[in-house]
C-alpha positions as CSV (number, residue, x, y, z in Angstrom):
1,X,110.5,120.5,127.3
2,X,111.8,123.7,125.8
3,X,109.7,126.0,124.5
4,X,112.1,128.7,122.4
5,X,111.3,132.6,122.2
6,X,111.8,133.3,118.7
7,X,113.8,137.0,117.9
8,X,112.4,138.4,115.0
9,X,115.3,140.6,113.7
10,X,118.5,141.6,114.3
11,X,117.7,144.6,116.2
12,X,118.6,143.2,120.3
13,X,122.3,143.1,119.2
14,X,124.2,145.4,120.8
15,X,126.7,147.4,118.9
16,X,128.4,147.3,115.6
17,X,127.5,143.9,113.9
18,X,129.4,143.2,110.9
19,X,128.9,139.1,109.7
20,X,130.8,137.2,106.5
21,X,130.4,133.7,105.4
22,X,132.7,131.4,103.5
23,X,130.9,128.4,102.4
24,X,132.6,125.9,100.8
25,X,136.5,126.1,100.8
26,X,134.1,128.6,99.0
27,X,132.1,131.0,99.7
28,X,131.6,134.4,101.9
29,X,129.1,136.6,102.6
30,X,129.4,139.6,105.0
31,X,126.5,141.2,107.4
32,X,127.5,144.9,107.9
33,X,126.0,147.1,110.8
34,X,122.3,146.3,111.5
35,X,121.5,150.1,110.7
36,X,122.5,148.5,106.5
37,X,121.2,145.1,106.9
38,X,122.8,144.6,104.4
39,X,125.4,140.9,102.8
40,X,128.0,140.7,100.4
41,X,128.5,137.0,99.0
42,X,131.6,136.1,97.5
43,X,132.1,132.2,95.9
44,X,134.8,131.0,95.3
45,X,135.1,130.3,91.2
46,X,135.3,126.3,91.7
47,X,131.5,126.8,93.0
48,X,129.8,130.3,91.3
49,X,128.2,128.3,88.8
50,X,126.9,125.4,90.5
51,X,123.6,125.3,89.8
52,X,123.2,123.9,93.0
53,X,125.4,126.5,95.0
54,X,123.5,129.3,92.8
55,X,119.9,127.9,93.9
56,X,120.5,127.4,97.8
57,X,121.6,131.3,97.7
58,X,118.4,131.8,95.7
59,X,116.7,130.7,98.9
60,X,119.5,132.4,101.9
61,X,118.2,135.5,99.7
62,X,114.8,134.8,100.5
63,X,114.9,133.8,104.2
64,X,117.3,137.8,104.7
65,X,114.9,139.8,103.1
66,X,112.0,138.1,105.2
67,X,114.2,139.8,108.0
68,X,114.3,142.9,106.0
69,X,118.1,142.8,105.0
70,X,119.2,142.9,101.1
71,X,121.9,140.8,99.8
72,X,124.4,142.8,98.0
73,X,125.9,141.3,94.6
74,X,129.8,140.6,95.9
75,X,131.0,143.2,92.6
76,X,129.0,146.2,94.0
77,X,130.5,145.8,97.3
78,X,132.9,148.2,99.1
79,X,135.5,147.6,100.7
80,X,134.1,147.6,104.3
81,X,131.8,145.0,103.3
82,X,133.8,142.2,102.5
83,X,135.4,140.9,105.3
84,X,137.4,137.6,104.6
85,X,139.2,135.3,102.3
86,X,138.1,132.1,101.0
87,X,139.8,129.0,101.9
88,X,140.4,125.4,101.2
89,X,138.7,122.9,103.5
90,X,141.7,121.5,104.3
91,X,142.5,124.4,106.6
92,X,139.1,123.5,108.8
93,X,139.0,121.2,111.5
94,X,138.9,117.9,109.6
95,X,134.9,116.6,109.7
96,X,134.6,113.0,107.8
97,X,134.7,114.7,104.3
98,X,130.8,113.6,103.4
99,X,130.1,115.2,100.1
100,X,127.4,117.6,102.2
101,X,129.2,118.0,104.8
102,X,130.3,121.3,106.4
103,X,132.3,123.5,108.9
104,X,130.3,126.2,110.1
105,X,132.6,128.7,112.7
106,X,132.2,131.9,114.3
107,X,135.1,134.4,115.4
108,X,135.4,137.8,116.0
109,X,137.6,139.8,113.9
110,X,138.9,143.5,114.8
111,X,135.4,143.6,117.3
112,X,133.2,142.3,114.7
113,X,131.7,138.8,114.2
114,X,132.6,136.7,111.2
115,X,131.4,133.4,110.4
116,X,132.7,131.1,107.9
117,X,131.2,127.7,106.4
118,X,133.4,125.2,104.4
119,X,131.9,122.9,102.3
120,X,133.4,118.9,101.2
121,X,131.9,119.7,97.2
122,X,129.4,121.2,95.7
123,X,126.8,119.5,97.6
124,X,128.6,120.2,100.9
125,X,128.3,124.4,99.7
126,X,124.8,123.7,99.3
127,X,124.2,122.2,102.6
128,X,125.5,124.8,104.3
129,X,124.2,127.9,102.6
130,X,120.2,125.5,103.4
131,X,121.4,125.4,106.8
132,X,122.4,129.2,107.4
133,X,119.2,129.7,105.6
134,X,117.0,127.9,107.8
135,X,118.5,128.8,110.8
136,X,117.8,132.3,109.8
137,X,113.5,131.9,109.0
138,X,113.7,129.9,112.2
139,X,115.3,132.1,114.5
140,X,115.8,135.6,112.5
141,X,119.6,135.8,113.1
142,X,122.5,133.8,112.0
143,X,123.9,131.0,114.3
144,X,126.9,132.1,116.8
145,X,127.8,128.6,117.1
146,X,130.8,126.7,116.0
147,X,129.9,122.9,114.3
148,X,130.8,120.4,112.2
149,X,127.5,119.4,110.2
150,X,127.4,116.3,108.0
151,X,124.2,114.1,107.4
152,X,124.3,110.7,109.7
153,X,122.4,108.6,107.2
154,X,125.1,108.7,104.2
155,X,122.3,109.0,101.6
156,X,118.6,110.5,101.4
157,X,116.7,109.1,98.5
158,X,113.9,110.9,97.4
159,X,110.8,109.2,95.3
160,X,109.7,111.7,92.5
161,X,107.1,111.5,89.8
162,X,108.4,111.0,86.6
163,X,108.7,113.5,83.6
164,X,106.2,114.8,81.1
165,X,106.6,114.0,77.8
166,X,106.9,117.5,76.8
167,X,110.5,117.4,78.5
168,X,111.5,114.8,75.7
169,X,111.6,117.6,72.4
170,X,112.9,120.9,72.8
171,X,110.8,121.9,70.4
172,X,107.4,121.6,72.2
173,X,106.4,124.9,73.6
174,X,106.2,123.0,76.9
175,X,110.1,122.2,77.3
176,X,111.3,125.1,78.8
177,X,108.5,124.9,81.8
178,X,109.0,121.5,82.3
179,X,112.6,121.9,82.7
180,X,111.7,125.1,85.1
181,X,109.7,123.0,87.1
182,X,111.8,120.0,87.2
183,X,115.2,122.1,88.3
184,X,112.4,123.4,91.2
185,X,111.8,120.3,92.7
186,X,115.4,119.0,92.3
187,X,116.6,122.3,94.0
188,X,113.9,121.8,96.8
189,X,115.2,118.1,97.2
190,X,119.3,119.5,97.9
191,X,117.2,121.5,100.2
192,X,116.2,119.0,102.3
193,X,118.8,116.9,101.7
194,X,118.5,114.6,98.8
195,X,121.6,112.8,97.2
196,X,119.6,110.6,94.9
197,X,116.0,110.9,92.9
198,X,113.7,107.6,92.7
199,X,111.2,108.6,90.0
200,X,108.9,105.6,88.4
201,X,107.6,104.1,85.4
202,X,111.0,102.4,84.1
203,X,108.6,99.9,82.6
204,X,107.6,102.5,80.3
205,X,111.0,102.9,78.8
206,X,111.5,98.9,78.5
207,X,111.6,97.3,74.9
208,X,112.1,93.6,74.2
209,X,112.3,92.4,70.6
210,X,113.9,92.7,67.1
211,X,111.4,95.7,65.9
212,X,112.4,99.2,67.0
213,X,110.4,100.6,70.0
214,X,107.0,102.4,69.4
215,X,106.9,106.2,69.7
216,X,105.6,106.4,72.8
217,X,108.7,104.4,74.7
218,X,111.3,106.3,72.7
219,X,109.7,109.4,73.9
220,X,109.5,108.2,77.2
221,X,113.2,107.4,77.0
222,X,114.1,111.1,75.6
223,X,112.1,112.8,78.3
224,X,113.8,110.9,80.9
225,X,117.4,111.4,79.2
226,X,116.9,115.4,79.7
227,X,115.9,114.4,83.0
228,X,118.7,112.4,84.2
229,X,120.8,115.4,83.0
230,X,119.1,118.2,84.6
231,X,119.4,115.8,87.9
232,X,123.1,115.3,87.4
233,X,123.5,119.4,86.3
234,X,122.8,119.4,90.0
235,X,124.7,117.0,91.6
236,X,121.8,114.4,92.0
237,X,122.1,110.9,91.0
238,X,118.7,109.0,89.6
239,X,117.5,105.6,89.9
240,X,114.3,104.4,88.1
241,X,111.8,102.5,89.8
242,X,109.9,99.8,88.3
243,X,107.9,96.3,89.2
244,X,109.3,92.9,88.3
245,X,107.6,91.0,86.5
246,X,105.5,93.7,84.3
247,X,105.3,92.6,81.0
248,X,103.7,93.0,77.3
249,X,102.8,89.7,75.3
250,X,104.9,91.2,72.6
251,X,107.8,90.7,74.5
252,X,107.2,87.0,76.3
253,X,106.4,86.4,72.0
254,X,110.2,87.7,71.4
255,X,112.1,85.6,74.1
256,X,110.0,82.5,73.5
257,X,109.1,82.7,77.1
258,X,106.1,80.8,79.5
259,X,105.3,82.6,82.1
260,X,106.8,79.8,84.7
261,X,109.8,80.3,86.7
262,X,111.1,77.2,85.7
263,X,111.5,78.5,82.2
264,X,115.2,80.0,81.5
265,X,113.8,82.1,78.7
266,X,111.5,84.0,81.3
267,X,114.6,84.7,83.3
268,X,116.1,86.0,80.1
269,X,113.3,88.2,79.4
270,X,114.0,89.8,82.8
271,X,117.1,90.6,81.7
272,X,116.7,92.0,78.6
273,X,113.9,94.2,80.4
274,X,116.8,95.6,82.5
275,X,119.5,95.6,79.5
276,X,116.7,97.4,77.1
277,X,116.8,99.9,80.1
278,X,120.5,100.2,80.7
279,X,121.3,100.8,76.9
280,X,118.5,103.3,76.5
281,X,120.0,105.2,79.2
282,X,123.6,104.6,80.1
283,X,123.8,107.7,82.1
284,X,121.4,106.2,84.9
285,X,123.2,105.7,88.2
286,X,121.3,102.4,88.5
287,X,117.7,100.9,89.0
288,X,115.6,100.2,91.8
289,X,113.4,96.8,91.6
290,X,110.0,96.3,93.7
291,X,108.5,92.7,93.7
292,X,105.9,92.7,96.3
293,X,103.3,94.8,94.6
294,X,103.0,94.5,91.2
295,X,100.3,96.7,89.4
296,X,99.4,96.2,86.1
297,X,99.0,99.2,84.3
298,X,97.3,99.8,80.8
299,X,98.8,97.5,78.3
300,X,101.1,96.0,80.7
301,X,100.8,92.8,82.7
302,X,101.9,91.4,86.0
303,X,103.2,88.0,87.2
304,X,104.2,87.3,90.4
305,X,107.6,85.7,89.8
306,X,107.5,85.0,93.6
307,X,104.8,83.4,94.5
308,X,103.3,81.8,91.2
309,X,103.6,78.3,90.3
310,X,103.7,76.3,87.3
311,X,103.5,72.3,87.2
312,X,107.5,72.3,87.0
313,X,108.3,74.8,89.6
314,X,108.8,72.5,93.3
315,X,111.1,75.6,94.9
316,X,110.2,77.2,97.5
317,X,110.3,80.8,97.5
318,X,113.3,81.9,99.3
319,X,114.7,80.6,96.2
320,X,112.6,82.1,94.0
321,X,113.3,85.3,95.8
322,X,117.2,84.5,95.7
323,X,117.1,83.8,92.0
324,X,115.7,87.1,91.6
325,X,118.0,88.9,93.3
326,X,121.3,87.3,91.2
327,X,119.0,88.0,88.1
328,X,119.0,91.6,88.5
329,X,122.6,91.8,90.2
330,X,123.8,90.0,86.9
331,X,122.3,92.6,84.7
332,X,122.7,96.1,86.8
333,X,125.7,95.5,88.6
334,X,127.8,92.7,86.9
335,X,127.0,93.7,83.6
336,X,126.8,97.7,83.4
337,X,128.4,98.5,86.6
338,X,125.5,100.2,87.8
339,X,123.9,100.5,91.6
340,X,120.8,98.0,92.3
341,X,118.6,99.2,95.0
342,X,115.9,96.4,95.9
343,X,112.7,96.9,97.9
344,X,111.8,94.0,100.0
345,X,108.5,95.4,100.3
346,X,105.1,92.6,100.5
347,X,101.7,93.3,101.0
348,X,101.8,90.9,103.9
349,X,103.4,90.3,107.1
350,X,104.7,87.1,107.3
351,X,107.5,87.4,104.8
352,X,110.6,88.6,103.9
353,X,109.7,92.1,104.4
354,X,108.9,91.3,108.1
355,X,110.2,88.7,109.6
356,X,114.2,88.4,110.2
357,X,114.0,84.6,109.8
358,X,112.4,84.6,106.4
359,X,114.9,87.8,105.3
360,X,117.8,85.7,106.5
361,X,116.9,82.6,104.7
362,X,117.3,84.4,101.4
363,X,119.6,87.6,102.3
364,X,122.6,84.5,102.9
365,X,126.3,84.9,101.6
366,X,125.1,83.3,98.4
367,X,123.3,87.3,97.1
368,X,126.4,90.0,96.8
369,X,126.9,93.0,98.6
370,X,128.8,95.3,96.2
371,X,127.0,97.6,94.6
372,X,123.7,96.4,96.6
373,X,121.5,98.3,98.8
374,X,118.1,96.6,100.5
375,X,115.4,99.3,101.6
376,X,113.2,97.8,103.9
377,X,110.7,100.2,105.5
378,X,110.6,101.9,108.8
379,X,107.7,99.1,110.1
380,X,106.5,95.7,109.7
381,X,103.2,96.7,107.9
382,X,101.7,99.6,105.3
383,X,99.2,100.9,107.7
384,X,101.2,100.4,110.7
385,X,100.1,102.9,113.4
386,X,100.1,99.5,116.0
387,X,103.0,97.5,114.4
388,X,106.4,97.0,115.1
389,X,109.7,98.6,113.9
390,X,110.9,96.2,111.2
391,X,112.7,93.5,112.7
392,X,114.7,92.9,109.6
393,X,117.7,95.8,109.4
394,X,120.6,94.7,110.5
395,X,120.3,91.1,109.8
396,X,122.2,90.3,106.9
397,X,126.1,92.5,106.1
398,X,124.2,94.1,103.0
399,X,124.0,98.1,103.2
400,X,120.1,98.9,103.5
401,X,117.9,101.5,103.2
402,X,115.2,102.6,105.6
403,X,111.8,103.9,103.8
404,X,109.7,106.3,105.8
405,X,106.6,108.4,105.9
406,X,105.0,110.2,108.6
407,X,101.5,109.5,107.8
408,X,99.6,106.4,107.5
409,X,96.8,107.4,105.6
410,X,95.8,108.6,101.8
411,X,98.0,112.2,102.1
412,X,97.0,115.6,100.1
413,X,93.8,117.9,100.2
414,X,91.7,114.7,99.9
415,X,92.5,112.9,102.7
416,X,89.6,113.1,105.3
417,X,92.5,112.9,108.1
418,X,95.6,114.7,108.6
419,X,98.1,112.2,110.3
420,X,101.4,113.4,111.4
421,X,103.8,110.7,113.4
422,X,107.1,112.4,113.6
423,X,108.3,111.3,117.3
424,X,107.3,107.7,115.7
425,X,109.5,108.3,112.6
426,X,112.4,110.1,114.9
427,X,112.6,107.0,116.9
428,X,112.6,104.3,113.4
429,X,115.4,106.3,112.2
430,X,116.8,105.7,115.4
431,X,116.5,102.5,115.6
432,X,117.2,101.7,111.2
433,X,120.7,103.6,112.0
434,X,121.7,101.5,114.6
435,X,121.3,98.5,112.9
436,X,123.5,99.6,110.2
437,X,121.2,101.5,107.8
438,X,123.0,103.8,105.5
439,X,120.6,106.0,103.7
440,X,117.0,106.8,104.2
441,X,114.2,107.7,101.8
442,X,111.0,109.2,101.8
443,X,108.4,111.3,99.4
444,X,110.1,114.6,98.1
445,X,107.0,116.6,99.3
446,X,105.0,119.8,98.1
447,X,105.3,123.1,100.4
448,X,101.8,123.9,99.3
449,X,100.9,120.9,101.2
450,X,101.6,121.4,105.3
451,X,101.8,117.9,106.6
452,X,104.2,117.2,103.3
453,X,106.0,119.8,103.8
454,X,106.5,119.2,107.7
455,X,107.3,115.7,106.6
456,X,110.2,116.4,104.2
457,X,111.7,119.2,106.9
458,X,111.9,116.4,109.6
459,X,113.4,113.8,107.7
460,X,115.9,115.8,106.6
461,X,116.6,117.4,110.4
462,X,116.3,113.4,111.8
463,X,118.9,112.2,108.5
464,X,121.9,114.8,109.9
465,X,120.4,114.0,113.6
466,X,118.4,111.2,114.3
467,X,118.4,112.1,118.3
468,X,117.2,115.7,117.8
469,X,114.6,116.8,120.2
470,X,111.3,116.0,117.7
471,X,109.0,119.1,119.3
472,X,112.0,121.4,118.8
473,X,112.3,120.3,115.3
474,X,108.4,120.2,114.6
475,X,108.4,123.8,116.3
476,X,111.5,124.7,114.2
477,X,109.0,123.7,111.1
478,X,106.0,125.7,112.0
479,X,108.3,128.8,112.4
480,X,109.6,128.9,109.0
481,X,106.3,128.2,107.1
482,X,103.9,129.4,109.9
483,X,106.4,132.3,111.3
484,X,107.7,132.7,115.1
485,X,105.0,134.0,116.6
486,X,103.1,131.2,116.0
487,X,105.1,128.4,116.0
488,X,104.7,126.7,119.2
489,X,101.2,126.7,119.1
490,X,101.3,125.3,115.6
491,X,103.8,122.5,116.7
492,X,101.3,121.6,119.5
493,X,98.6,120.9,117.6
494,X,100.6,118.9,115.0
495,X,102.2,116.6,117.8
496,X,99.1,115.9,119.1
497,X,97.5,114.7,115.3
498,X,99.2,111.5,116.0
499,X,97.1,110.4,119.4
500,X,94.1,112.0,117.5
501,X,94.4,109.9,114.7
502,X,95.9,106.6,116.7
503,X,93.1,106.7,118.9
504,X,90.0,108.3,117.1
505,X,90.2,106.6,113.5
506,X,91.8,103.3,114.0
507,X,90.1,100.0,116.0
508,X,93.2,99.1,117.8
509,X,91.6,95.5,118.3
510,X,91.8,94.5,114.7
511,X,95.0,96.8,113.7
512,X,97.3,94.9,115.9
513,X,96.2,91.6,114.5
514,X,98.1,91.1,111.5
515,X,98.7,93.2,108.4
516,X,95.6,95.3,107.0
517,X,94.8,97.7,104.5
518,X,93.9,100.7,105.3
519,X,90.2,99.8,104.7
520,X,90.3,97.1,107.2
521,X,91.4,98.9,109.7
522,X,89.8,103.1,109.2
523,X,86.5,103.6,110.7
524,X,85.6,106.0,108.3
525,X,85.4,103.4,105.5
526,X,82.6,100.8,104.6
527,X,84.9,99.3,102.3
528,X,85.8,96.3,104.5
529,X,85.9,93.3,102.1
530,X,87.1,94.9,98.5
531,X,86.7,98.0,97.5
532,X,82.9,98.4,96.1
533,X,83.4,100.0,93.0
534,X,85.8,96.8,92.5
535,X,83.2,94.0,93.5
536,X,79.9,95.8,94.0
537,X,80.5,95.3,97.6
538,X,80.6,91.6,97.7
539,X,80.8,89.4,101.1
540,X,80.7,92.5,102.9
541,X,78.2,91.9,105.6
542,X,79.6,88.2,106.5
543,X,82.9,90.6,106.7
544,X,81.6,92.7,108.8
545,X,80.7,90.3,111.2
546,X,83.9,88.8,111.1
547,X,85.3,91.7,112.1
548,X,83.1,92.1,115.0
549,X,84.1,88.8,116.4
550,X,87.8,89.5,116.7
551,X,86.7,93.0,118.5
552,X,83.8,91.5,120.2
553,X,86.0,91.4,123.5
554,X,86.9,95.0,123.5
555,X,84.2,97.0,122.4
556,X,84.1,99.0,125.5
557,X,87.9,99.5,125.5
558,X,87.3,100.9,121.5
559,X,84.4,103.1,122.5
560,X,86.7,104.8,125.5
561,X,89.4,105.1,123.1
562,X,88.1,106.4,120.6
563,X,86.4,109.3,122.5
564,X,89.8,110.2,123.9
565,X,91.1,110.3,120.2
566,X,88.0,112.2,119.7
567,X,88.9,114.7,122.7
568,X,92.3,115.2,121.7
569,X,91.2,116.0,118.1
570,X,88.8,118.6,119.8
571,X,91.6,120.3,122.1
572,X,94.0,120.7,119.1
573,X,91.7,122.4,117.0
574,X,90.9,124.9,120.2
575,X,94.6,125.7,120.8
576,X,94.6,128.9,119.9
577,X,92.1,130.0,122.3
578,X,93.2,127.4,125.6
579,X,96.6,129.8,124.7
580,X,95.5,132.9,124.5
């Protein structure tokens, strides 16, 4: 495997080394001799004031003066400084014009090096002047190469928390930091390479009935409303995420609906949900429904519109399931010409989310494709360090989504395990792309957070290049948030997390089994029926023994393993010293 020495400056070039960039039909910027160290950044006018194009050189600033060089403001430049012209992308080599892609070349020009990036939009600018960027904090120079860079995966959806209220009045001395941190996160999502946002709580914005809304859901709409326009300042589009069927009684009291599928009138309260949502906001780029987990939250109610059964209702649920589907495709697409995303996420693994069969049987030529995308996630199971890819891309001609994460465990500075399964994920992408998947999505991430962090950098390396080699990207990671010096060792001890964790926290016997919670399945947790603070720990100890008789067999093999989990966990946290 290779294992990269990482220059630290500029200063093993041999002589004069001038550099300039174009990005974007677009932009330039021009490396003088390394004695100056110094840029010069021109953009074209079509993409100066992008807020996009304008944050992504916010952070190429940042990665040069780690390295010591200054970027010069293009107007205080002389003449020997700039070193190039701005073209259209039409003169490049023609890549498949993907709104982030981008040409990046390298010639020399009277003896000195210039390189030139040229960007498909806005977006594409962006991309490029992230990628020069990175390249730089991983290796300290910029890239020699010539390449034609544009994302494999089409799309890269990115799930975001939703707003705070404070965003919804100008007025409250909270706006202006909201907004601040909001255009943050949206320009660290283009960073790693985000065309649309997934924040939640569209329930919250839903009103059905003749009164007007309460204060609390036209606030919620107003915050959401500067949101969607901060997202779209930047080139983002925004879906909001919400579970079908939450519900107030207020509104099953205004469409004179039971809370049985048979019912037309609850079918029609669905769609006023969506409608109420639609009109609120016209400038959404569409909504994204969930139905296999629905959490009640506050004043809100659940039903399970697919697996709940009234006297009247004989269906089964593939047609449920199907109904659902045309419901919400109505509404979204037929009606407001919007994009539906749907989740065909379960909390079980004997249904639609898992098995092709069951998938088929409603996914037939009956549900549309326009406007449609199914995100089905990466594996068969939540917890799913034993399970199976998801057998279910590429089994009906509807565009899909694949949903990842590189941990399977509670994330953050609580979790009492740090999982990290990026040669896992790298070979799921893999495998989603070939069965057709078009976009992929994950959790935007936090860089005060490592494994979040390292999780966002690889799915956006694996979305442009699914067959990249996964330690050179890991170790590509460590060196821009670790530095070079130590990024090797850093990458070691995060790609061997995964046979720590696979082998010291999880009792492979029972995990391969069938689909589990995570308290089923951690030995770190007592919680094995309910959670106790739930049901005061009820039928625990006959659970417990259940559990021993399906791992009765291998209790050896579980011991061994789990000491070589426990070994492994020991070596990576001696690294340092077994490489010194």
């Amino acid at each position: 495997m290779d294992r990269r020495v990482y220059p630290t400056s500029l200063q093993n070039i041999p002589g004069p080394f001038v550099a300039v960039l174009f990005v974007g039909c677009l932009l330039v910027f021009v490396l003088s001799v390394p004695a100056a160290q110094e840029y010069a950044v021109k953009i074209h006018p079509l993409f100066q004031d992008h807020p996009a194009v304008v944050g992504m050189m916010d952070i190429l600033r940042t990665a040069m003066e780690r390295e010591g060089w200054s970027l010069v403001p293009h107007s205080g430049a002389n003449a020997d400084t700039i070193m190039g012209y701005v073209g259209p992308a039409d003169l490049c080599p023609p890549p498949p014009r993907h709104p982030q892609g981008f040409v990046f070349s390298c010639k020399t020009v009277n003896g000195r090096k210039q390189w030139t990036v040229l960007g498909y939009s806005s977006l594409g600018a962006a991309a490029g002047l992230a990628w020069v960027a990175d390249r730089i904090k991983v290796t300290g120079e910029i890239p020699e190469s010539n390449v034609t860079r544009f994302p494999k995966f089409e799309r890269h959806l990115n799930n975001m928390a939703p707003p705070d209220n404070a965003l919804a009045d100008p007025g409250n001395p909270g706006f202006k930091k909201e907004q601040e941190k909001l255009r943050e996160v949206f320009l660290s999502a283009i960073q790693f390479g985000a065309t649309d946002l997934l924040p939640y709580d569209r329930n919250e914005l839903v009103w059905i009935g003749p009164d007007t809304p309460p204060e609390s859901v036209l606030i919620r709409r107003e915050a959401f409303r500067e949101y969607i326009r901060l997202a779209h300042e930047l080139g983002l589009r925004v879906f909001l995420v919400g579970d079908e069927l939450i519900y107030r009684d207020e509104w099953l009291k205004a469409a004179h609906a039971e809370l049985c599928t048979q019912d037309p009138h609850l079918w029609e309260m669905l769609r006023e949900k969506l409608r109420s949502v639609l009109r609120a906001l016209p400038e959404l780029d569409g909504i994204l429904v969930r139905t296999g987990e629905i959490i009640p939250r506050g004043e809100m109610k659940s039903f399970d519109l697919v697996h709940h059964r009234c006297e009247r209702e004989q269906r089964s649920f593939e047609l449920i399931y199907q109904q659902i589907l045309k419901t919400c495709h109505g509404v979204i697409v037929g009606e407001f010409g919007k994009e539906y995303i749907h989740r065909t996420w379960v909390t079980n693994s004997h249904e639609q989310h898992s098995i092709a069969e069951v998938y088929e049987r409603i996914f037939t030529n009956e549900i549309p494709t326009d406007n449609l995308i199914v995100s089905i996630k990466l594996t068969r199971t939540d917890q799913w360090q034993f399970q199976q890819l998801n057998p279910t891309f590429g089994c009906s001609p509807h565009k899909t989504n694949v949903e990842v994460e590189t941990a399977r465990f509670k994330r953050g500075k609580d979790a009492p395990i740090m999982d990290f399964a990026a040669e896992r994920v790298a070979s799921g992408m893999q495998f989603a792309l070939n069965r057709g998947a078009i976009s992929v999505s994950n959790a935007g991430g936090t860089p005060d957070d490592a494994p979040s962090d390292a999780a966002r950098y690889l799915v956006w390396r694996f979305s442009w290049d699914p067959g990249a080699d996964v330690r050179e990207v890991v170790c590509d990671w460590a060196a821009t948030k670790f530095g070079r010096k130590h990024a090797q060792q850093v990458a070691d001890v995060f790609l061997a997390l995964d046979k720590a964790v696979r082998n010291a926290w999880y009792v492979r016997a029972l995990a391969v089994t069938h689909w589990n919670p995570s308290p089923h399945i951690y030995v770190d947790r007592f919680a094995l029926k309910g959670i106790p603070p739930w049901d005061k720990g009820a039928g625990q100890d006959q659970f417990l023994f259940e559990v021993y008789l399906q791992c009765k067999p291998w209790i050896q093999d579980t011991l061994d393993e789990m000491d070589m989990g426990i070994s492994v966990w020991t070596e990576a946290r001696l690294f340092r010293s077994h490489r010194r």
